[in-house]
Backbone as JSON, one array per atom type, in Angstrom:
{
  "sequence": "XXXXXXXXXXXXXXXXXXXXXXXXXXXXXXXXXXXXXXXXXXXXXXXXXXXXXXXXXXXXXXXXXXXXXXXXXXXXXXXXXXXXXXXXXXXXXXXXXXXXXXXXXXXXXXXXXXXXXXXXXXXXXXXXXXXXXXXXXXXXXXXXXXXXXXXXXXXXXXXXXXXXXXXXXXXXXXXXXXXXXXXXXXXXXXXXXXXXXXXXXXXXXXXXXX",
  "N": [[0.84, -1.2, 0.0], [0.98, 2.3, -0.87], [0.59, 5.29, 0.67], [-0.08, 8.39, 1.48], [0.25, 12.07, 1.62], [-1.04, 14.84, 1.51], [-0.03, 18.37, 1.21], [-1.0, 21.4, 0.77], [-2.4, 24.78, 0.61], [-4.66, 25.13, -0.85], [-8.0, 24.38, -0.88], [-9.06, 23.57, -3.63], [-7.08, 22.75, -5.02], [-6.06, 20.45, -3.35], [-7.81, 18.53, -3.31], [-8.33, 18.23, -5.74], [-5.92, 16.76, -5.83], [-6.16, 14.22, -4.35], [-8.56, 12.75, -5.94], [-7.46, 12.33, -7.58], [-5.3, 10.61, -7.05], [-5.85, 8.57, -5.14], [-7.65, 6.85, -6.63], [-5.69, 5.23, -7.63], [-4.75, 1.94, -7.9], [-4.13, 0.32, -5.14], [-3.48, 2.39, -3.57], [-3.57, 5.16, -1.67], [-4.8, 8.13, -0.1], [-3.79, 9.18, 3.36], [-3.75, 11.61, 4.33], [-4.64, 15.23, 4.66], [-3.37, 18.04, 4.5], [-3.4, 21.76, 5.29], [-1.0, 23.8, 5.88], [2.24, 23.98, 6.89], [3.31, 23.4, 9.1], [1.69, 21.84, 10.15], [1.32, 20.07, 7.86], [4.0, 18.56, 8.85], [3.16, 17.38, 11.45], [1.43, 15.76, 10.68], [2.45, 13.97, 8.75], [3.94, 12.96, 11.01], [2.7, 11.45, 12.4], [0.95, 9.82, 10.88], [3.07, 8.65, 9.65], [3.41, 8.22, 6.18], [4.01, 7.09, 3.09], [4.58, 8.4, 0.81], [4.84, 12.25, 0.62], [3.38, 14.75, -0.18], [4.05, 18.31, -0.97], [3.36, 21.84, -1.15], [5.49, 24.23, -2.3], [5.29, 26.7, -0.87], [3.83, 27.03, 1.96], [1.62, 28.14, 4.53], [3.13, 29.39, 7.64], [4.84, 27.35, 8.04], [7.57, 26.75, 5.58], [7.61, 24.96, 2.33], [10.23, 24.11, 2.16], [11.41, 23.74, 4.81], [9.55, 22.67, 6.1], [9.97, 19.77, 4.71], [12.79, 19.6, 5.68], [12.19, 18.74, 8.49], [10.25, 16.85, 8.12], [11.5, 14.5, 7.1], [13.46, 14.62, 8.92], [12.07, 13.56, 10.92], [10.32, 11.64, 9.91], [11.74, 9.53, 8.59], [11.81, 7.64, 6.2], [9.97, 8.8, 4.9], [9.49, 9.83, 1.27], [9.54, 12.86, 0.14], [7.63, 14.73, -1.93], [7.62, 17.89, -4.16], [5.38, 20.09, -4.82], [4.42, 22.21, -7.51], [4.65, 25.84, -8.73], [6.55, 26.98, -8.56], [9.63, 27.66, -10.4], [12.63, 27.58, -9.52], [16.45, 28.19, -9.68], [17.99, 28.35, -7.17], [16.13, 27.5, -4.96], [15.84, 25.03, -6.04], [17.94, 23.82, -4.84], [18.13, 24.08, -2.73], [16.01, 22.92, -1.4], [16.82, 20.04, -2.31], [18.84, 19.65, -0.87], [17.34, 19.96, 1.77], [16.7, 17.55, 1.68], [14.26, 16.38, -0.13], [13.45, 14.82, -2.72], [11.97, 14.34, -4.93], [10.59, 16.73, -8.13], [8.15, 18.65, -9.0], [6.37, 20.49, -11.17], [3.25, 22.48, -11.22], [2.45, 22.77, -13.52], [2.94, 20.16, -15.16], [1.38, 18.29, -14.22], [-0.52, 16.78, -14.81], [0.71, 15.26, -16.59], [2.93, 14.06, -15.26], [2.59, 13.3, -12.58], [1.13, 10.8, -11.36], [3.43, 9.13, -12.47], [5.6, 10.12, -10.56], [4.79, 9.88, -8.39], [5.11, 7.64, -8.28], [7.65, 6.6, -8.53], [8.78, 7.73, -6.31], [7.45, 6.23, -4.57], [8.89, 3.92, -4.55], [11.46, 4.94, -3.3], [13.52, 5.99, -5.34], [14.61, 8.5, -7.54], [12.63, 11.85, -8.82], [12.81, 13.58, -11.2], [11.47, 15.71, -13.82], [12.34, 16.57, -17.65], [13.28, 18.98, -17.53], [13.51, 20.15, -15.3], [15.48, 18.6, -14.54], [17.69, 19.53, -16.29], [17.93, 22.21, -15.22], [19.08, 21.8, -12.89], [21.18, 20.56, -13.55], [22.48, 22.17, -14.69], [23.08, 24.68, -12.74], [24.67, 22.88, -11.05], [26.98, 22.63, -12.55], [27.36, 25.2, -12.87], [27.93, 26.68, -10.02], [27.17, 25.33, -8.15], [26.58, 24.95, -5.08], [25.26, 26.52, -2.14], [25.49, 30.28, -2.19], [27.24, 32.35, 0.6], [25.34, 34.01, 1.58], [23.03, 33.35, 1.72], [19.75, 32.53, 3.2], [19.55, 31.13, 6.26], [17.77, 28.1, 7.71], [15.87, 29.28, 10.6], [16.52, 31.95, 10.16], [15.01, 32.09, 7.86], [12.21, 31.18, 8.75], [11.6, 33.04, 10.39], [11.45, 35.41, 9.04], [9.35, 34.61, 6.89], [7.21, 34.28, 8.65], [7.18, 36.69, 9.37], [6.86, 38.11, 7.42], [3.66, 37.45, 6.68], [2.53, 38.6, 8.4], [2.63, 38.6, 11.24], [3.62, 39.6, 14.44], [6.77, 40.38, 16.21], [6.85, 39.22, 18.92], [4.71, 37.14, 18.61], [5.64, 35.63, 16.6], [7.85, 34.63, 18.16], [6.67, 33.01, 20.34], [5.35, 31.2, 18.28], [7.43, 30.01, 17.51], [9.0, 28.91, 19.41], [10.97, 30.28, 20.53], [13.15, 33.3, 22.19], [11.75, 37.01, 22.03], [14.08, 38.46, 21.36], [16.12, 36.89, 20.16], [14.26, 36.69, 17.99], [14.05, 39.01, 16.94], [17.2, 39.41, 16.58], [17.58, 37.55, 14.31], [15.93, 38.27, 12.54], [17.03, 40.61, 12.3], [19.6, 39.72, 11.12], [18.78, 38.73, 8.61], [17.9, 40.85, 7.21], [20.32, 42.32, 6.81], [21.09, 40.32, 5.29], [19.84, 39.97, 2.93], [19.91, 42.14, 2.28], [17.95, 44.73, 2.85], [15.99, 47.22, 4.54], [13.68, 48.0, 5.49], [10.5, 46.64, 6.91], [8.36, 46.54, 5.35], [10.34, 46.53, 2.67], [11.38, 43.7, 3.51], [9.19, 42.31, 3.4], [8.19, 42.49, 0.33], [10.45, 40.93, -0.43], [10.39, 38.37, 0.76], [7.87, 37.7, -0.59], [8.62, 37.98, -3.51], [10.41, 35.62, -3.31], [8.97, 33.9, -3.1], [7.93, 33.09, -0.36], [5.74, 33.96, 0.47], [2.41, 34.53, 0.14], [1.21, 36.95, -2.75]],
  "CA": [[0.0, 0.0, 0.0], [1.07, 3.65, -0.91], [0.25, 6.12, 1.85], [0.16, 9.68, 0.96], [0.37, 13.09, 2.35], [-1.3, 15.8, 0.75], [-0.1, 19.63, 1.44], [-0.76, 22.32, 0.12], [-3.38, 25.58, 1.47], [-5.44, 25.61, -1.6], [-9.11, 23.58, -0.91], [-9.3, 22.55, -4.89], [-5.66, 21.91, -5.19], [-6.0, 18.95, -2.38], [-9.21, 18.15, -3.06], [-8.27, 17.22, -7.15], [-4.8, 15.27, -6.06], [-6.97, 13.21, -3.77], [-8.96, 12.59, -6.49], [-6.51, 11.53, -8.62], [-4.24, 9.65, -6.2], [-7.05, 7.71, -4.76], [-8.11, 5.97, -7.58], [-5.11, 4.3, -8.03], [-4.86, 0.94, -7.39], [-3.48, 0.15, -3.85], [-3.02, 3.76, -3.07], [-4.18, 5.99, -0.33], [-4.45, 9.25, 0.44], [-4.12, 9.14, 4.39], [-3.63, 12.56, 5.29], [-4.04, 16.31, 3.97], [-2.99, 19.68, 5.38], [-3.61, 23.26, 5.0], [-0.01, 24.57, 6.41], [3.69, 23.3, 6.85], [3.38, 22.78, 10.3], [0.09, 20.71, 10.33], [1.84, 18.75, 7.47], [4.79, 17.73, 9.68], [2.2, 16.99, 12.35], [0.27, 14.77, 10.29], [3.42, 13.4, 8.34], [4.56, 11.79, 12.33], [1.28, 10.58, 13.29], [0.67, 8.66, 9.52], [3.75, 8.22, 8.27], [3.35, 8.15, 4.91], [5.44, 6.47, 2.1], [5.09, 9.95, -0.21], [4.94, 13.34, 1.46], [3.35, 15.93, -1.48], [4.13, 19.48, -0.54], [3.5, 23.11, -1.97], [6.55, 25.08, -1.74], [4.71, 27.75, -0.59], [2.88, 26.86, 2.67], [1.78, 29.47, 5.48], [3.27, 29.08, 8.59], [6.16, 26.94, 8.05], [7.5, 27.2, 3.79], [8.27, 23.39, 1.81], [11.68, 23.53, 2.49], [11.6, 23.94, 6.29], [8.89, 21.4, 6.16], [10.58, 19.33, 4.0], [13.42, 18.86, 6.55], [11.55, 18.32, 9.51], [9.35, 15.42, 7.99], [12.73, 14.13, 6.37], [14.26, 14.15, 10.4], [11.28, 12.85, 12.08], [9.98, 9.84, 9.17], [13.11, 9.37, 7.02], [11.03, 6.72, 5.11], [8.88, 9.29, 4.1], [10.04, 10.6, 0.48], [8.81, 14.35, -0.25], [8.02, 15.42, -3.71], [7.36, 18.91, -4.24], [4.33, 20.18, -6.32], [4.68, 23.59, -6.81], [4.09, 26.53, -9.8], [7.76, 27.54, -8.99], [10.67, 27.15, -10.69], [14.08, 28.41, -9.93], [17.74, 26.81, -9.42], [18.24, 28.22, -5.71], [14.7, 26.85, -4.64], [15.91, 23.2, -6.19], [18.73, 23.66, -4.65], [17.64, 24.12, -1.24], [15.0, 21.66, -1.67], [17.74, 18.91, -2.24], [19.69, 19.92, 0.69], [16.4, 19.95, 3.24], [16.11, 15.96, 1.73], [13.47, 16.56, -1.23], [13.74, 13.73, -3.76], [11.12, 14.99, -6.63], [10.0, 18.11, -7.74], [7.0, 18.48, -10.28], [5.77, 21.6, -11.41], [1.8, 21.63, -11.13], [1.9, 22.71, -14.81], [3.42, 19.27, -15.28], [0.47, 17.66, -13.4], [-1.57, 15.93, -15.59], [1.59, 14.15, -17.28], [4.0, 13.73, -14.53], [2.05, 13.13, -11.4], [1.68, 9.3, -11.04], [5.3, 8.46, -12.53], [6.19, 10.94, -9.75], [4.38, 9.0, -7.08], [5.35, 6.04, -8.29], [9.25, 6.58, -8.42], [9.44, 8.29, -4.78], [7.14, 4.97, -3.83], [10.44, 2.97, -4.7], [12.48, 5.21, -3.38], [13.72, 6.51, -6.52], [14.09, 10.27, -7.89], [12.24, 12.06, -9.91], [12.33, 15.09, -11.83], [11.01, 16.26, -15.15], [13.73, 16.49, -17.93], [13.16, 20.28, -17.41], [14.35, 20.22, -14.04], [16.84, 18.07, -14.55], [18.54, 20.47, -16.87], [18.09, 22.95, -14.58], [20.17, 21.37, -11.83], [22.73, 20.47, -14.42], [23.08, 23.56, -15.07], [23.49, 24.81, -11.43], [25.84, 22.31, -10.67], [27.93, 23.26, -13.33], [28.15, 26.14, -12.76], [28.73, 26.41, -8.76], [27.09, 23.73, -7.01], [26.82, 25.32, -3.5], [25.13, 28.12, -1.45], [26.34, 31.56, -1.37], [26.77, 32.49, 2.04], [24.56, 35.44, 1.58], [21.8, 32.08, 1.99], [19.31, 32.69, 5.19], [19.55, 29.69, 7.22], [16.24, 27.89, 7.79], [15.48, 30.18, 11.35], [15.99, 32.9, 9.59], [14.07, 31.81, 6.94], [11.09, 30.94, 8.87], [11.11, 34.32, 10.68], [11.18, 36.15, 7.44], [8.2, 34.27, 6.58], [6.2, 34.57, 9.78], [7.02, 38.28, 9.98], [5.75, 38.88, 6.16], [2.48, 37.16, 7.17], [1.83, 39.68, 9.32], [3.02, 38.14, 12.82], [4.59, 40.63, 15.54], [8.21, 39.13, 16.95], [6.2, 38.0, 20.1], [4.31, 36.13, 17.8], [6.75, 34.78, 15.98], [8.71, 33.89, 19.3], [6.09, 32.0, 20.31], [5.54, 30.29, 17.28], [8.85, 29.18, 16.64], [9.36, 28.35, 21.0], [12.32, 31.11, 20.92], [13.22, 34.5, 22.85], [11.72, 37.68, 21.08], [15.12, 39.35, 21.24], [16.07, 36.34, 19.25], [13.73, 36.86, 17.03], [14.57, 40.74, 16.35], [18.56, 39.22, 16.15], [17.49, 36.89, 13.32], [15.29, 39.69, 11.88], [17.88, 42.34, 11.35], [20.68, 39.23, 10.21], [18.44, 38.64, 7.3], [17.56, 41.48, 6.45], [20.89, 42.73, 6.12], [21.65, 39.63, 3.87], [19.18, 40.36, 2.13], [20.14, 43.86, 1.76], [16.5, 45.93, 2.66], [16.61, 48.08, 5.57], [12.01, 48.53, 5.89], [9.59, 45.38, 6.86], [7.63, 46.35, 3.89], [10.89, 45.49, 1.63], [11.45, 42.55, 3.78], [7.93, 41.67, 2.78], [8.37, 42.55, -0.76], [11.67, 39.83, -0.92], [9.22, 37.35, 0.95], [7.03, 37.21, -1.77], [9.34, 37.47, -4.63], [11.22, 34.81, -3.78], [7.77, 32.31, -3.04], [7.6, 32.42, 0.72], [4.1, 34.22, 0.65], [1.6, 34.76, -1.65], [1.0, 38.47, -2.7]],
  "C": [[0.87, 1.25, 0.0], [0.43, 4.38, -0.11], [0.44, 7.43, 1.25], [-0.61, 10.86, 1.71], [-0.27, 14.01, 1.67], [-0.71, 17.5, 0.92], [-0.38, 21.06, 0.74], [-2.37, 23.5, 0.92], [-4.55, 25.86, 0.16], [-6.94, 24.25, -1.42], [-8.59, 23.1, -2.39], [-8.13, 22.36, -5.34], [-5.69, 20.59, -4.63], [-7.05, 18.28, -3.09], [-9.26, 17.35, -4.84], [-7.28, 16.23, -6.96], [-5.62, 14.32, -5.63], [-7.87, 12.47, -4.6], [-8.25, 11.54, -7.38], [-6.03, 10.38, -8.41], [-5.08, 8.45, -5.39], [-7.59, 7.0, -5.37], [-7.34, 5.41, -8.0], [-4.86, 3.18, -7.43], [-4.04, 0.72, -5.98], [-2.39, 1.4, -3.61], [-4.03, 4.6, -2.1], [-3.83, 7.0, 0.5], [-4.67, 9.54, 1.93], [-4.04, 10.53, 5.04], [-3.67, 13.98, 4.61], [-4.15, 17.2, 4.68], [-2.65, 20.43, 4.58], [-2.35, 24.27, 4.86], [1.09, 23.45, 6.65], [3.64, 22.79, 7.8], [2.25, 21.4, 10.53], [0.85, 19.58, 9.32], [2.82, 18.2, 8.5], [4.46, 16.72, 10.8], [1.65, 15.55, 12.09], [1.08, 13.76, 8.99], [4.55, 12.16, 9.93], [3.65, 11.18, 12.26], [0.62, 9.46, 12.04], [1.93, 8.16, 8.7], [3.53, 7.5, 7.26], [4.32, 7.7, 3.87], [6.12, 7.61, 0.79], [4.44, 10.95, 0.41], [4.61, 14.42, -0.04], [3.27, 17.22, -1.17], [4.07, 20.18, -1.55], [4.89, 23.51, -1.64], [6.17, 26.11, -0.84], [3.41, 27.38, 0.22], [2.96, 28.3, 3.91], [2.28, 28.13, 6.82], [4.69, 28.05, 8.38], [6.81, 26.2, 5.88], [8.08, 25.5, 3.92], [9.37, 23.38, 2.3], [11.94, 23.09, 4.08], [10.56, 22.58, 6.72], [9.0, 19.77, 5.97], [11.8, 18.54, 4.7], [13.02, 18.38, 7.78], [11.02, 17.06, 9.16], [10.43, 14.56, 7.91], [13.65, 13.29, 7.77], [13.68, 12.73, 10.92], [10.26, 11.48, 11.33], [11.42, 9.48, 7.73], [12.86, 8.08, 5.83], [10.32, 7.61, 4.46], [9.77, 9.85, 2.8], [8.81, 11.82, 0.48], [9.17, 14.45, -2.19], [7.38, 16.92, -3.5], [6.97, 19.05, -5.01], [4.3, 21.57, -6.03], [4.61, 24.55, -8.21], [5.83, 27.05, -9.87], [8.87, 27.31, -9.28], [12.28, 27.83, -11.01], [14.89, 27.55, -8.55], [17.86, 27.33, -8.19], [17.68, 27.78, -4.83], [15.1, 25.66, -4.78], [17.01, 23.1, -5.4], [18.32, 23.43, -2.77], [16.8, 23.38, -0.73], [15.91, 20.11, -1.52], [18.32, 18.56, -0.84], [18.85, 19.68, 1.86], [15.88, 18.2, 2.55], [15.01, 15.95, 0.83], [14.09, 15.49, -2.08], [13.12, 13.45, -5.21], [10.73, 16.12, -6.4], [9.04, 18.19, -8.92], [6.13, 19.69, -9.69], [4.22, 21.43, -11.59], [1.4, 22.05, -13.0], [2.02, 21.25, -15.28], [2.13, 18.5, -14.92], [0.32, 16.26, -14.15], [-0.31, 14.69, -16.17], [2.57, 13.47, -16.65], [3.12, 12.66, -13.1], [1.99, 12.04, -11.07], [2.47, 8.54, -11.52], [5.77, 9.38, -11.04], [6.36, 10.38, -8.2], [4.82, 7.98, -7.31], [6.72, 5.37, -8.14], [9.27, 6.72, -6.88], [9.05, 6.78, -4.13], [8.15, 3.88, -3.59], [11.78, 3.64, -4.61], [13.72, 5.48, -4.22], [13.32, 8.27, -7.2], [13.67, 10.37, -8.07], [11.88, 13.37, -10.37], [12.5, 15.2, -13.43], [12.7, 16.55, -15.93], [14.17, 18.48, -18.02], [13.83, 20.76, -16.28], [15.79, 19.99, -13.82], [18.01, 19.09, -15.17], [19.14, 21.81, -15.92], [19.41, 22.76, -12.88], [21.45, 21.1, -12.11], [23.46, 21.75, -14.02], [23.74, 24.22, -13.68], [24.55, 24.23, -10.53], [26.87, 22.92, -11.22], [28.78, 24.64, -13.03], [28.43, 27.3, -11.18], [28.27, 25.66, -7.73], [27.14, 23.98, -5.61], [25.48, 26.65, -3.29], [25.65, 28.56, -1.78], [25.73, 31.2, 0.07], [26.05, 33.55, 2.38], [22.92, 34.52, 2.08], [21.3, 32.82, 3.42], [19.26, 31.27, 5.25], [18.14, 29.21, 7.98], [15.47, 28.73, 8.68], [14.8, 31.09, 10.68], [14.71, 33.17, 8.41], [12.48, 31.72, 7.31], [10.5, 32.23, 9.41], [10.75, 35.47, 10.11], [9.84, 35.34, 7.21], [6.85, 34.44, 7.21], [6.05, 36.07, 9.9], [6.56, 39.14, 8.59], [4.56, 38.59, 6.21], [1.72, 38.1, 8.2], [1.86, 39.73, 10.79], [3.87, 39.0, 13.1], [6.1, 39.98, 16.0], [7.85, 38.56, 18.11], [5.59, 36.93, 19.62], [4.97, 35.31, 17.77], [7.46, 33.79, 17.21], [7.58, 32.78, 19.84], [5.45, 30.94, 19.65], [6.57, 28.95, 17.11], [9.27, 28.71, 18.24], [11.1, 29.29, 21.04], [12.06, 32.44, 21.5], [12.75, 35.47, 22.03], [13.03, 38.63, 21.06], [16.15, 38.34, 20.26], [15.45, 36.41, 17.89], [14.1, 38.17, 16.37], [15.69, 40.68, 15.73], [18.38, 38.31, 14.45], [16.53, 37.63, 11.99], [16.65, 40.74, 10.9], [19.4, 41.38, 11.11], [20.27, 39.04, 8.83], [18.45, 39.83, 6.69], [18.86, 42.17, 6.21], [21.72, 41.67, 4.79], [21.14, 39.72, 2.59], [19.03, 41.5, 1.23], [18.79, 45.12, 1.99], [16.73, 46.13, 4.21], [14.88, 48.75, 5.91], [11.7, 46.74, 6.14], [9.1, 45.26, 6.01], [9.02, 46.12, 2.74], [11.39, 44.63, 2.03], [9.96, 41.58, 3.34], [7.79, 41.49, 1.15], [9.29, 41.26, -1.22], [10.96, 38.9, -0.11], [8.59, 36.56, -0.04], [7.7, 37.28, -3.22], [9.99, 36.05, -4.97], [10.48, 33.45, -2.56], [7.65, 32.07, -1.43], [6.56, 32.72, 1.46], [3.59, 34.34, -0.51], [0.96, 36.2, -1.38], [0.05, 39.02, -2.39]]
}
């Protein structure tokens, strides 16, 4: 039996994979969630044999999600279904333990080879992707260190959503003077020096929706 995860925050996004993925023969969609965190949640409590994430969840983003499930069911493979496509995103994706990535334009043609590879523990990405990682390898195969580091990453995300740093601190179970320190390291990696263009580089680069 195939076990499967659903994530993503869109009702008729879930609501067609399930559709899909459910009608295949000795498959079963045991679990879907709204948000990153709720997937991880509901990725312990079912482990699942494929883990299908948005990139772009509220509350905790694919990648960050991505390694957490990765820690806490390391059977589970993650594929990533997602509208976005760029080489620092795959790249970071790899690194947090991601093992497919399928664009939802791809859907219709990819989607159960996709499931069906991760099911056997086996890659899988489009030959579109693939190129794309070539390419990235090629030509430097690493981080910069200008990278935010998942924290930061998540606090940048929580604090373009519209969460206060108490928030956030209690979100994430850290100090809010922590949170302010991991605040103003991104944002000078980032280079913006307002919340509103820390919000702006949020959503450019997919970790809200506009």
């Amino acid at each position: 039996m195939t076990r499967i995860l659903i994530a993503d925050d869109h009702d008729v996004v879930r609501s067609g994979l399930h559709t899909i993925l459910s009608a295949q023969p000795g498959w079963e969609v045991v679990a879907e969630a709204e948000d990153g965190r709720q997937a991880v949640q509901l990725a312990t409590d079912t482990q699942p044999t494929v883990a299908i994430l948005d990139y772009r969840l509220p509350s905790l983003n694919g990648v960050d999600a991505t390694r957490e499930i990765r820690a806490i069911a390391p059977q589970t493979e993650v594929l990533i279904f997602t509208m976005h496509e760029s080489e620092p995103l795959l790249r970071e994706l790899l690194e947090a333990g991601a093992r497919g990535y399928l664009l939802k334009s791809d859907a219709r043609k990819f989607l159960i080879a996709a499931v069906e590879s991760l099911a056997l523990h086996k890659p899988f990405f489009t030959g579109k992707i693939s190129e794309t990682l070539l390419s990235a390898y090629l030509s430097h195969g690493h981080v910069s260190d200008g990278a935010l580091t998942t924290r930061e990453r998540s606090v940048v995300q929580l604090i373009a959503e519209g969460h206060s740093n108490k928030e956030v601190a209690q979100m994430l179970g850290i100090n809010p003077k922590t949170v302010e320190s991991h605040r103003a390291t991104a944002m000078r990696k980032v280079d913006v020096t307002s919340t509103a263009s820390l919000v702006r580089y949020a959503i450019r680069n997919g970790l809200i929706e506009p």
